[in-house]
C-alpha positions as CSV (number, residue, x, y, z in Angstrom):
1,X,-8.0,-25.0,-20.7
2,X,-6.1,-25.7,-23.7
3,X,-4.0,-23.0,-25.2
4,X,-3.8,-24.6,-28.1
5,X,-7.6,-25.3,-28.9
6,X,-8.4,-21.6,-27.3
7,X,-6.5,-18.8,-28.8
8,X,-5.8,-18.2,-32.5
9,X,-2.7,-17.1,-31.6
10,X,-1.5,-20.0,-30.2
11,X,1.2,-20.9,-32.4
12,X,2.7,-17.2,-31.1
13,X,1.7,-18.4,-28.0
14,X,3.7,-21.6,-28.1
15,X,7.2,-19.4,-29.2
16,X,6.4,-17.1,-26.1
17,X,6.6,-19.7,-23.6
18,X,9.5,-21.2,-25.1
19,X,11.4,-17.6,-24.4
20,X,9.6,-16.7,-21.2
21,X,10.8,-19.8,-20.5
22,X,14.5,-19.5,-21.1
23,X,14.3,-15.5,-19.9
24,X,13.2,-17.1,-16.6
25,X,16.4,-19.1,-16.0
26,X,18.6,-16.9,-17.4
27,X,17.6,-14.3,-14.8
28,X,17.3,-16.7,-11.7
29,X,19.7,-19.0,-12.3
30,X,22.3,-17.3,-14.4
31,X,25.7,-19.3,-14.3
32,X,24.6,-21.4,-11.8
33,X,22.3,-22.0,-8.9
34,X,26.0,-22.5,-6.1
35,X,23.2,-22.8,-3.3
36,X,21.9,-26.0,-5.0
37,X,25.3,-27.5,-5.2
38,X,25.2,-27.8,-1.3
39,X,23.1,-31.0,-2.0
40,X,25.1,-34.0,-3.6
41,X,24.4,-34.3,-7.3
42,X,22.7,-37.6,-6.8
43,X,20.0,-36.7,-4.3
44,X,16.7,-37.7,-5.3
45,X,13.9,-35.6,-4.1
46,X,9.9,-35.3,-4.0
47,X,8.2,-32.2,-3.9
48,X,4.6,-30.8,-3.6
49,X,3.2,-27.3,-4.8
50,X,0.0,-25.7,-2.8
51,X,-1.7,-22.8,-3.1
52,X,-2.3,-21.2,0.3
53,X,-5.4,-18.7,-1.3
54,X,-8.3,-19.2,-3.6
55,X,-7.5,-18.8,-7.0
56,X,-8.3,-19.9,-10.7
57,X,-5.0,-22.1,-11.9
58,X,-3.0,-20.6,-14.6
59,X,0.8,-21.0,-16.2
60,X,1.1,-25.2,-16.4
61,X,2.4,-24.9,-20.2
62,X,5.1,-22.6,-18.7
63,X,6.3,-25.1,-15.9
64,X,6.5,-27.7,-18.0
65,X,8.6,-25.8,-20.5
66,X,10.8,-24.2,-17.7
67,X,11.8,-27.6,-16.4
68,X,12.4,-29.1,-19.6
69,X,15.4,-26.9,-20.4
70,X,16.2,-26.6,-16.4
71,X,16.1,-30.6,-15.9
72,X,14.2,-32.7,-18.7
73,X,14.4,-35.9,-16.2
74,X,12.4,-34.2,-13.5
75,X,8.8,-35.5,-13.6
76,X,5.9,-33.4,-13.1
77,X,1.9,-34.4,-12.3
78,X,-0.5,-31.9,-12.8
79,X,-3.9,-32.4,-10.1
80,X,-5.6,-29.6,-12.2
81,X,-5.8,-28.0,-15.4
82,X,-5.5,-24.5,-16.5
83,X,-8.6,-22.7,-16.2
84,X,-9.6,-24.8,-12.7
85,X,-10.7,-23.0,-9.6
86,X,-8.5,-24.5,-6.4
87,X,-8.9,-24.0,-2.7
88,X,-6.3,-22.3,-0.4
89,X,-4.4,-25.2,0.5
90,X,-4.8,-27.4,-2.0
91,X,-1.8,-29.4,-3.9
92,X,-1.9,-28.6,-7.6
93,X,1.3,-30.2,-8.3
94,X,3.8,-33.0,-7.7
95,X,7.2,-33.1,-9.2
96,X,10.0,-35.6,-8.6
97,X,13.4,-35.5,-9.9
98,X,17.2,-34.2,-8.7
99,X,17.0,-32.3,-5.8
100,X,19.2,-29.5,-7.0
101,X,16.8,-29.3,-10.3
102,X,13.2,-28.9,-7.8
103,X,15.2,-26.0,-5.9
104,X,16.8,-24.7,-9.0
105,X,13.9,-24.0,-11.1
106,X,11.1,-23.0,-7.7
107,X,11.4,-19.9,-7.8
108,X,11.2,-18.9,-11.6
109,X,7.9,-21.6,-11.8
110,X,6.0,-20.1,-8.8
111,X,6.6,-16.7,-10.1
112,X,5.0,-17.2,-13.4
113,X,2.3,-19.7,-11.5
114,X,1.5,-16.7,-9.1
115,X,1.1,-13.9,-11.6
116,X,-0.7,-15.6,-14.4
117,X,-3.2,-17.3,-11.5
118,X,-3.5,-13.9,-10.1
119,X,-5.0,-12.8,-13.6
120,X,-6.9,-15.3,-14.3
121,X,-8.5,-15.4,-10.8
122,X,-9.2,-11.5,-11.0
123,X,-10.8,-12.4,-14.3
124,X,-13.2,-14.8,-12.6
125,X,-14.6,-12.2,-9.8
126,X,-15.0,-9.7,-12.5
127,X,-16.9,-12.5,-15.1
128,X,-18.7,-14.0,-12.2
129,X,-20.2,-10.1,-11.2
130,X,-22.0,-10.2,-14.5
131,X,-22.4,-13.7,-15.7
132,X,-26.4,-13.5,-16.3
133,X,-25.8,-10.4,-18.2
134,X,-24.8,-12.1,-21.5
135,X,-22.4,-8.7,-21.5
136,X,-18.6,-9.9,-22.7
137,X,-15.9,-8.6,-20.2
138,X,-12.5,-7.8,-22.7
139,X,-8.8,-6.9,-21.4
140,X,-6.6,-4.4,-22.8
141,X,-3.1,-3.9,-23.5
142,X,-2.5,-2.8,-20.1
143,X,-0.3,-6.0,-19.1
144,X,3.1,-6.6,-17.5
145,X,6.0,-5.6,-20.0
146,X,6.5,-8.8,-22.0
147,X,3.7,-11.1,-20.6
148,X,1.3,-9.6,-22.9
149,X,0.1,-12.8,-24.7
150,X,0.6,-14.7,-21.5
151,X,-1.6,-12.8,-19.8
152,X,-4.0,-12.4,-22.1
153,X,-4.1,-16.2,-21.9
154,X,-4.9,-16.0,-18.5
155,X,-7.6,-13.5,-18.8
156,X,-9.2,-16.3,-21.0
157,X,-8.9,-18.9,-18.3
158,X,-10.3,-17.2,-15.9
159,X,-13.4,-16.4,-18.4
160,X,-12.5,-12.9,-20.1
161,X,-12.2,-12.4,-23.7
162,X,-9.2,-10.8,-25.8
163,X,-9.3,-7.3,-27.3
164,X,-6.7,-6.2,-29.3
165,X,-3.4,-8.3,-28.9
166,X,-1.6,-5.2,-30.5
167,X,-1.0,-2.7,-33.0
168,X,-1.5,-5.0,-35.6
169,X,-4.8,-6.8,-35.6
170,X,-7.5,-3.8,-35.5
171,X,-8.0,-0.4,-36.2
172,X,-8.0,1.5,-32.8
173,X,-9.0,5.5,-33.5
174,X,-8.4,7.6,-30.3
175,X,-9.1,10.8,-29.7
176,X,-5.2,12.0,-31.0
177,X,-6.1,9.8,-34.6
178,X,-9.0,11.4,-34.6
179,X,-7.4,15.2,-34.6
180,X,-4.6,14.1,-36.9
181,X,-6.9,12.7,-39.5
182,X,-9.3,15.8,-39.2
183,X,-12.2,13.8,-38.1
184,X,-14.1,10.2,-37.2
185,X,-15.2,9.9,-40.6
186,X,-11.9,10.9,-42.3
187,X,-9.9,8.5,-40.1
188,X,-12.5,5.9,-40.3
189,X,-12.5,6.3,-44.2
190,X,-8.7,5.8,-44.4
191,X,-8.8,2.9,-42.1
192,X,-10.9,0.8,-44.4
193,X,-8.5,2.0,-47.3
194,X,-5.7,0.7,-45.7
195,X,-7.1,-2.3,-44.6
196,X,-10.5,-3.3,-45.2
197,X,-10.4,-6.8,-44.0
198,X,-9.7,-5.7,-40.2
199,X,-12.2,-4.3,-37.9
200,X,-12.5,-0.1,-37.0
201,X,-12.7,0.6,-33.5
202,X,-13.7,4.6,-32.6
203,X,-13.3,5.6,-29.2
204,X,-15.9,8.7,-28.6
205,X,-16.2,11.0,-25.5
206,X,-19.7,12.2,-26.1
207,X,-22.9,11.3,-27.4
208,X,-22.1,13.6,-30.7
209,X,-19.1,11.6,-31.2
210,X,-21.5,8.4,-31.2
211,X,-23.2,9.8,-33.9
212,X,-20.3,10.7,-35.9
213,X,-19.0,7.1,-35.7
214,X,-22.3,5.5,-36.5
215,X,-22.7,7.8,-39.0
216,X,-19.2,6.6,-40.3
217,X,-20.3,3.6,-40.5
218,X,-17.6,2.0,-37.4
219,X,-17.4,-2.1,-36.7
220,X,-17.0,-1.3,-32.8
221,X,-17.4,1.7,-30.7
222,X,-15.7,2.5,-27.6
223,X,-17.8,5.0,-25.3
224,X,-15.1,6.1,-23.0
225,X,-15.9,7.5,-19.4
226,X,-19.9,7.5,-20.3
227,X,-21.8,7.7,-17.2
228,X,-24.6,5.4,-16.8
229,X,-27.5,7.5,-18.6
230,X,-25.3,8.7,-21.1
231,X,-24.4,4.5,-21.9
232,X,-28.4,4.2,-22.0
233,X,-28.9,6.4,-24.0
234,X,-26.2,5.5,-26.4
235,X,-27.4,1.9,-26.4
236,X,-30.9,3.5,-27.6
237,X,-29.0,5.4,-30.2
238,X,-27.2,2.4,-31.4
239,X,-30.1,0.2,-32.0
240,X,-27.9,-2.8,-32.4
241,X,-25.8,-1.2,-35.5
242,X,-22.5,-1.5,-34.2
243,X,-20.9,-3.2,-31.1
244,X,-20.6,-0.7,-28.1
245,X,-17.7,-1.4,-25.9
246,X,-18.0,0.6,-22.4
247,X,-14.4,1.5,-20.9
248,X,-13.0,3.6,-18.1
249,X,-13.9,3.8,-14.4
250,X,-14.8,-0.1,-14.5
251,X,-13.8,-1.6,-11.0
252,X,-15.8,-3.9,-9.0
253,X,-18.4,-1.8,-7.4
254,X,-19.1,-0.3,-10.8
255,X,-18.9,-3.3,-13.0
256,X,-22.4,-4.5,-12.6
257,X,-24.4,-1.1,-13.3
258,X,-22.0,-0.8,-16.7
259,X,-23.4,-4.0,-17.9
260,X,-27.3,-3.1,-17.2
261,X,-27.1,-0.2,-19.4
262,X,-27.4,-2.5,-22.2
263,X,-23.7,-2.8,-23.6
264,X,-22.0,-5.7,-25.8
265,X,-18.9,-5.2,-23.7
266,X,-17.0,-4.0,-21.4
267,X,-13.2,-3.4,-21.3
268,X,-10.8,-3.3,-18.3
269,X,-6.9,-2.5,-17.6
270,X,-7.7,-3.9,-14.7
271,X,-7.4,-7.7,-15.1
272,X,-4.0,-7.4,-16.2
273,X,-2.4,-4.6,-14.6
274,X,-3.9,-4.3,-11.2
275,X,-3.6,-7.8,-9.8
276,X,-1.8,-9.5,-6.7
277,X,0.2,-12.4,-6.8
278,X,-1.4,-15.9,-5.8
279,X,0.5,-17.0,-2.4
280,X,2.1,-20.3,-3.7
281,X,4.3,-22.9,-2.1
282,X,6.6,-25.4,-3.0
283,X,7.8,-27.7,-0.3
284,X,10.1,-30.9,-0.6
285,X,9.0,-34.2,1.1
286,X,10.5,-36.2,3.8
């Protein structure tokens, strides 16, 4: 996958990894890597990068950039793309450059390699569960502090689709809006007012709150903690007129079941916030 033909917000995208990037080093490395300086300057060195699990490859865009500003004569060939599903121990990577540079930037490139894979791959277990479904599986804002459009990149990679990026994009009413405005339809009301371009999310708790927010008129609703006959039923009630999003206790056991009930979509902290790192490894050759 290509970041820059997937996301609209690439351009953001682009300035993230760019300070990710820099972050990265600046953390690791700091005044200097005086480990590396053991080896002689001059040393020449050939390295290899292999994942030792199953996993869906995310995070090149982010290497490449890291050694840039670490090295910019250090070579690196890619053996997969983005968005490509590799076997434990297979080499996705080959690099070639100073020695001091390879063992100077490993750690902060596997770390973003392992974390982004690990959310895109947990994206393709939870897209592959309902793939004949037609139902559209969407992350949250749930993500590590300051990877959020990272990740979300990954959770396209691995299949998933974006919800909100933040604050900014679309109209979220939660239960707390809701009591502050005095109501679905008042908070609904003022949302269009203030921006009538942008689409009105309601999150309801009951069935009576469905009907408030249909009755509103709302772009997207969010049936929060429904159980399964209460998401029938609210698919029945909706009749197509707005887009129902189901949310809350979605794991792996109950992802499937969710999606029968007849939902658009379904949403889940859970790609982004409740993932383990991909076991990578980065070894120089003889």
């Amino acid at each position: 996958m290509d970041f820059q033909d997937a996301l609209p917000y690439h351009n953001k995208l682009v300035e993230e990894i760019r300070d990710a990037a820099a972050r990265l080093l600046a953390e690791d490395v700091g005044p200097g890597d005086i480990t590396a300086q053991l080896i002689p300057a001059e040393q020449f060195a050939r390295a290899r990068v292999i994942t030792r699990d199953d996993c869906v490859l995310c995070g090149v865009a982010w290497v490449d950039e890291l050694f840039r500003r670490l090295d910019a004569t250090v070579t690196l060939r890619w053996l997969a793309a983005d968005g490509d599903t590799l076997k434990a121990g297979q080499c996705f990577l080959e690099l070639e450059g100073a020695a001091r540079s390879l063992l100077t930037g490993e750690r902060a490139a596997l770390n973003l390699l392992q974390t982004l894979s690990a959310t895109a791959t947990h994206t393709r277990h939870y897209v592959d569960l309902i793939a004949d479904t037609g139902v559209r599986l969407l992350d949250t804002r749930k993500t590590l502090p300051g990877l959020r459009l990272a990740q979300k990149y990954a959770v396209a990679c691995g299949g998933g689709h974006n919800h909100r990026i933040g604050l900014w994009d679309a109209f979220l009413i939660k239960e707390n809006h809701i009591a502050a405005c005095g109501g679905i339809e008042a908070a609904v009301s003022e949302a269009r007012r203030i921006a009538s371009d942008l689409p009105v999310e309601v999150e309801v708790e009951s069935l009576d709150e469905l009907d408030q927010a249909l009755a509103a008129d709302a772009d997207i609703i969010m049936l929060d903690n429904f159980g399964l006959d209460e998401l029938r039923e609210a698919v029945r009630r909706n009749a197509g007129k707005a887009i129902l999003e189901a949310s809350g206790n979605v794991d792996r056991s109950t992802l499937r079941a969710i999606a029968d009930t007849g939902v658009d979509c379904i949403s889940s902290g859970a790609l982004t916030k409740d993932v383990k790192a991909i076991d990578l490894s980065m070894r120089l050759e003889d």
